[in-house]
C-alpha positions in Angstrom: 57.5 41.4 -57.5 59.9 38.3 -57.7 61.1 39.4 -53.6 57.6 39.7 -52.7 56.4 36.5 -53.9 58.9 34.2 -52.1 58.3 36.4 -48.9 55.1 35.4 -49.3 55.8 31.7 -49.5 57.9 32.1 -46.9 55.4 33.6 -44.9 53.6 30.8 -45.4 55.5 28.2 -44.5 56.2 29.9 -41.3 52.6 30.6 -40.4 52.1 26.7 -40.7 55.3 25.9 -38.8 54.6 28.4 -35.5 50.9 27.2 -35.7 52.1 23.3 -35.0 55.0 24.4 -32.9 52.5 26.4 -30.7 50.0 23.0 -30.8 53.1 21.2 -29.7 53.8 23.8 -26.9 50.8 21.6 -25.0 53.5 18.8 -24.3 54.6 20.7 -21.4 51.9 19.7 -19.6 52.8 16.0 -19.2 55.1 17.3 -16.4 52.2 18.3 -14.3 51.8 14.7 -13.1 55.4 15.1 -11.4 55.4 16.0 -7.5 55.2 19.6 -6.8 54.1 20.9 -10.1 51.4 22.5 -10.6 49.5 23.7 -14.1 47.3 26.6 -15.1 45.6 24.2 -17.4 42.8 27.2 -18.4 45.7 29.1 -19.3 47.8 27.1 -21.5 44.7 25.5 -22.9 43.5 28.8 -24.0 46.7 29.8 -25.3 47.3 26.2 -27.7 44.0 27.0 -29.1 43.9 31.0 -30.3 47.7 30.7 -31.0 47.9 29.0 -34.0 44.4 30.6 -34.6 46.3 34.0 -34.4 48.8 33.0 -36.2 46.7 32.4 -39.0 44.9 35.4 -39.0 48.2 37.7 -39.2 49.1 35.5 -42.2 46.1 36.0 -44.1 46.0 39.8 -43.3 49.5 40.0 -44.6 48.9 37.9 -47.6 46.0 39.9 -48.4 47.2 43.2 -48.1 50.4 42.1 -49.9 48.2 41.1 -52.7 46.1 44.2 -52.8 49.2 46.3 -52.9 50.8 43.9 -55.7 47.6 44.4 -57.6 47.3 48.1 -57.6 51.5 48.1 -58.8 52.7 49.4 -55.4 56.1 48.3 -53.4 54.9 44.9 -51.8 57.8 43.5 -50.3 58.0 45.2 -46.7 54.3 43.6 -46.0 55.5 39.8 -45.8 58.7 41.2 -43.9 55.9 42.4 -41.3 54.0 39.6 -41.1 56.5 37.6 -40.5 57.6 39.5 -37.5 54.3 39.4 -36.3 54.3 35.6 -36.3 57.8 35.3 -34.5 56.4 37.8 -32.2 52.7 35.6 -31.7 55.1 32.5 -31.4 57.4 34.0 -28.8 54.5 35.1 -26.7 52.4 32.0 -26.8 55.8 30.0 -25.9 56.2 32.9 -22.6 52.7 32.4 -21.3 52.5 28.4 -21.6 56.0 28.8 -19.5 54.1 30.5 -17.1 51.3 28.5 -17.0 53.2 25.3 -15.8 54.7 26.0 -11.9 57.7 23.5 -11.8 58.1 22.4 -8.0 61.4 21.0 -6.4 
């Protein structure tokens, strides 16, 4: 119980920390000004705004079912484990398609 609680804080403290780092992702588009670079602003727009949105939803999904299980006496401590994954994963993709969303010229 003790193991599942702090992987739930931790959980949480992540989920708020890849939902700003994704937000802060969007600096890469100052660079579009520069000569030859060119920006799939749909792209990286769309993903700055359902990132940290996604990110949020596999947070509360994990705490919730982390929760339910802790609730009903069950092993809880593999669900944050999971969830955290899924964020690192969410982050990681997010940070891949903004990179290919900004063309970088000469």
């Amino acid at each position: 119980m003790v193991a599942s609680a702090v992987l739930l804080v931790a959980l949480a403290v992540e989920a708020v920390v890849a939902g700003w780092a994704i937000v802060f992702l969007s600096l890469v588009f100052g660079s579009c000004d520069a000569p030859g670079n060119s920006c799939n602003a749909a792209l990286g727009g769309a993903v700055v705004y359902v990132g940290p949105v996604l990110v949020g939803l596999v947070a509360l999904v994990a705490i919730v079912w982390a929760v339910s299980r802790l609730v009903r006496r069950r092993v809880a401590w593999p669900v944050p484990v999971v969830g955290i994954t899924a964020i690192v994963v969410v982050f990681f993709a997010c940070r891949l398609l903004v990179d290919a969303a900004v063309t970088r010229g000469i």
